[in-house]
N, C-alpha and C positions, 0 to 999 in steps of 0.2 A: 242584291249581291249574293255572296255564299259565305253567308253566318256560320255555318258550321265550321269552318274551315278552321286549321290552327297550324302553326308554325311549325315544319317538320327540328327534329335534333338534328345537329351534327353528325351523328352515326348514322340514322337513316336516310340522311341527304348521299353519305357516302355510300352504302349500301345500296342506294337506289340508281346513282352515277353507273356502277356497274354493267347496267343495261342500256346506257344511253353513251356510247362512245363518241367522243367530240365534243361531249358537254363537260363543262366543268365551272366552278362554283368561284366568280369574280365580283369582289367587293360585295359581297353578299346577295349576288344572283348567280341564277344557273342562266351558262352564257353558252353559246354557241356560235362560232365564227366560222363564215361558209364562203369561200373561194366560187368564182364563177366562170367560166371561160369569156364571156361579154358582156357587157355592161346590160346590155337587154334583160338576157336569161336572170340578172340581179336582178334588174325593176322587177319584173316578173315575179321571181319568188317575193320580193316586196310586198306585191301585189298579194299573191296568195296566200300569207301569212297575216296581211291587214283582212282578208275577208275571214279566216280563218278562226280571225281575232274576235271579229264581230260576231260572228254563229257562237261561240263560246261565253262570249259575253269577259272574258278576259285576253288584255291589250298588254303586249312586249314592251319594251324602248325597244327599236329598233334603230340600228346605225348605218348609215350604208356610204361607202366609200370607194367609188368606180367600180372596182368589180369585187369588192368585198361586203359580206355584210353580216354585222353582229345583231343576233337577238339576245336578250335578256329578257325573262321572266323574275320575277318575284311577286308575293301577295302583301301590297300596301296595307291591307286592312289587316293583318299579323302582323306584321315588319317583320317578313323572313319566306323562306322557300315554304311552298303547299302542296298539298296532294296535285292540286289544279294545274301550280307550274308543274308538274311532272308531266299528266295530261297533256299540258299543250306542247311540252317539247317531244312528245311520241308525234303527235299530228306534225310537227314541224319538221322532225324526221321522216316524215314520210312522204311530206311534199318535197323535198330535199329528191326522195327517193325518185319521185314521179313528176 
């Protein structure tokens, strides 16, 4: 796993939001909820967010609900926001993007 890792503060979770517009900090994860125009193009980023997940070696809750779908990040093994979930929400942003 990634030992190093440690649980960001409260100030720097916010400070770090800054850069990440649409994400924001529910029930103690950085959360992202992403509209789609059909249920496909959802599976789809589904899809490329579980492969994205695997190369990374850290996995979302993912929710998805006909053409919406919530990611969540957090690091279990801290019990709180990481460097890493910020890392994956920049990739997740960018599959968003593309």
């Amino acid at each position: 796993m990634h030992p190093e890792l440690t649980a960001l503060s409260d100030q720097e979770i916010e400070k770090r939001l800054v850069s990440l517009p649409g994400w924001t900090v529910q029930d103690k994860a950085l959360t992202r909820v992403n509209k789609f125009p059909t249920y496909k193009e959802a599976l789809d980023f589904v899809y490329k967010v579980g492969t994205a997940a695997e190369e990374n070696d850290h996995h979302p809750d993912i929710i998805m609900n006909f053409k919406t779908v919530t990611v969540r990040y957090w690091t279990h093994s801290v019990n709180g926001i990481s460097d890493l979930d910020f890392k994956m929400a920049v990739i997740v942003e960018k599959l968003i993007g593309g």
